[in-house]
C-alpha positions in Angstrom: 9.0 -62.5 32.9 6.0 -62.4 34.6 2.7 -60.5 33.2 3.3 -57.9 36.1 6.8 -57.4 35.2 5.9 -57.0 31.3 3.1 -53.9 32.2 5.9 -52.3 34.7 8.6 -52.5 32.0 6.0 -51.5 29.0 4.4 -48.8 31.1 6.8 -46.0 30.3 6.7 -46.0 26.4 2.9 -44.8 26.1 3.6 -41.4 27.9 7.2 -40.9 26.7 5.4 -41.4 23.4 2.4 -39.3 24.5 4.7 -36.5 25.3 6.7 -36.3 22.0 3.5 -35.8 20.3 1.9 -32.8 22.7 5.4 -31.0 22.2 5.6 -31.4 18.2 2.0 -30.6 18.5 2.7 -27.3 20.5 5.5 -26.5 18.1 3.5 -27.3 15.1 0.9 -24.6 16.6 2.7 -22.2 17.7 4.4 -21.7 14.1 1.1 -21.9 12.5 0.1 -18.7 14.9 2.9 -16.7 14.2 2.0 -17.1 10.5 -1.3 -16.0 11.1 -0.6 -12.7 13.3 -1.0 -9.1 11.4 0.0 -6.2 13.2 -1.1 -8.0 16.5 -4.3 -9.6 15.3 -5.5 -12.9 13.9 -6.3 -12.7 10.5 -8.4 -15.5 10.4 -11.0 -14.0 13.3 -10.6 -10.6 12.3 -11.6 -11.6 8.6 -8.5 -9.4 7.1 -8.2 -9.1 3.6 -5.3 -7.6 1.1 -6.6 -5.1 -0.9 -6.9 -6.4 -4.3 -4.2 -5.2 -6.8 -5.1 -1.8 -8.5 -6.6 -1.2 -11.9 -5.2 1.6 -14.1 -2.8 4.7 -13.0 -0.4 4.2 -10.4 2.0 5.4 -8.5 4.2 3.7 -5.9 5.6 4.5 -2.1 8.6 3.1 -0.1 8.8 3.9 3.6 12.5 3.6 4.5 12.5 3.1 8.5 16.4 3.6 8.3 17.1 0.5 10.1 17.5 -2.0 6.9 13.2 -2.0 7.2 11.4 -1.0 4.6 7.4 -0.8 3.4 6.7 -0.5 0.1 3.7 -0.8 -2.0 4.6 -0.9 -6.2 1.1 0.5 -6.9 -1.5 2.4 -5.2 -4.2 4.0 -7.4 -3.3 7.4 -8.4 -5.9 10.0 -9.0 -6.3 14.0 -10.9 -4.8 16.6 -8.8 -3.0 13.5 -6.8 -0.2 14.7 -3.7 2.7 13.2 -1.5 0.2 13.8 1.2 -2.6 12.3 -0.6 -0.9 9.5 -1.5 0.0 9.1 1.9 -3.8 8.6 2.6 -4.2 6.0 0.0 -1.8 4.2 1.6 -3.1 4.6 5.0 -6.8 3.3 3.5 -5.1 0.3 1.8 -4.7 -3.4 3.6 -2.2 -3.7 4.9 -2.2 0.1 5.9 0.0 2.8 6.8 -0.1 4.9 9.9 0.8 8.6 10.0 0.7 11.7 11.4 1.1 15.2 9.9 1.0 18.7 11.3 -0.7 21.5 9.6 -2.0 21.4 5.8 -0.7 23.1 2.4 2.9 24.6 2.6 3.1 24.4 6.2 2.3 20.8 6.5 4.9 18.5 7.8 4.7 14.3 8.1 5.4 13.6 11.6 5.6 10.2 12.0 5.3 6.6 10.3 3.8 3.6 11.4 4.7 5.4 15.0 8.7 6.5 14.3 8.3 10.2 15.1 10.3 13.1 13.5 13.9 13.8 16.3 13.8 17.4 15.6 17.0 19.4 14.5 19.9 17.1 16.0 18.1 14.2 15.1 16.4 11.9 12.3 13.5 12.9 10.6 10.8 11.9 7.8 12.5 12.9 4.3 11.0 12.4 0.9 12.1 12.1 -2.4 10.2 12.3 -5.8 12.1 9.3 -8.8 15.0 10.1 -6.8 14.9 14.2 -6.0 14.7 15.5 -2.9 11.6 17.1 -2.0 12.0 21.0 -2.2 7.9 21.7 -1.0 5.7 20.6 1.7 4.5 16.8 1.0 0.8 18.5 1.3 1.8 20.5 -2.1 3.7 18.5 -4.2 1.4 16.9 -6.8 2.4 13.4 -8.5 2.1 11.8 -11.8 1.2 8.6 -12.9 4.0 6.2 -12.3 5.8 8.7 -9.9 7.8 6.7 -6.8 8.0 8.4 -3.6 10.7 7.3 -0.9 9.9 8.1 2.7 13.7 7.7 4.6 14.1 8.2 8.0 17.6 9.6 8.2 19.8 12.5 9.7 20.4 15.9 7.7 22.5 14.9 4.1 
C-alpha cells in the first residue's frame, strides 16, 4: 500500500470520530440546560436561590392544578392574625413562587387564578379550597389559619 493510499484509506476515521464527539457533546449540553432552566430562565445567570427552609410556626399549601400536577410547599412561615389569602402571599414572595390573582378583598374576595389557570365560571372548573381537609365555607381573604393548618387549592368542577 502505498503512503497515498494509507492517508486516503485513514482519512475518514478523524471526522467520523470528530463527529461522534460534537453530537455526545451537544447532547451532554443540552441535558445540562434543561436542568438548569426555572420557569424560563437560567438559574445560574439570573443568580436564583431557594428560599431557605423556615424557622418556627408553619403552615403548609398544596396547589392541585387538576391535571395529576401539583405545587406544594410543607412549610411557609405562619404569622398572628395569619389568612388563606395571606398565606397565599407568602407563597407568592417565596422562591420558587406562586402567581395569583384575586378579585376584591374581605368577604367578597375571590382567588382568580394560579400560576395563570383562571377560574371557568358556573359550567366550568374553578379555584376551591379546603382547610385539614374541610371545604372552605368563607372568602379565602377571611378565613384565618393556625399553626400547622394545610390548605389544598384544587382546580375542579362543582362536588
Amino acid at each position: 500500500m502505498t503512503e497515498t493510499e494509507k492517508q486516503a484509506g485513514g482519512g475518514w476515521l478523524f471526522p467520523a470520530l470528530l463527529a461522534v464527539v460534537l453530537v455526545v457533546a451537544a447532547g451532554i449540553a443540552k441535558v445540562s440546560r434543561v436542568d438548569t432552566q426555572i420557569d424560563g430562565t437560567d438559574a445560574a445567570q439570573s443568580g436564583w436561590t431557594p428560599s431557605p427552609m423556615p424557622e418556627g410556626k408553619t403552615v403548609g399549601l398544596i396547589v392541585d392544578f387538576g391535571n395529576g400536577a401539583l405545587k406544594q410547599y410543607e412549610a411557609l412561615p405562619w404569622q398572628e392574625g395569619m389568612t388563606a389569602e395571606t398565606q397565599m402571599q407568602e407563597a407568592a414572595r417565596y422562591r420558587p413562587g406562586l402567581n395569583f390573582s384575586q378579585q376584591g378583598t374581605g368577604e367578597t374576595g375571590l382567588l382568580r387564578s394560579i400560576d395563570g389557570l383562571e377560574n371557568q365560571g358556573v359550567d366550568g372548573q374553578n379555584w376551591q379550597y379546603q382547610v385539614n381537609g374541610v371545604m372552605a365555607k368563607t372568602s379565602f381573604c377571611l378565613r384565618k389559619l393556625e399553626p400547622g393548618d394545610r390548605v389544598l387549592w384544587r382546580f375542579a368542577g362543582q362536588e
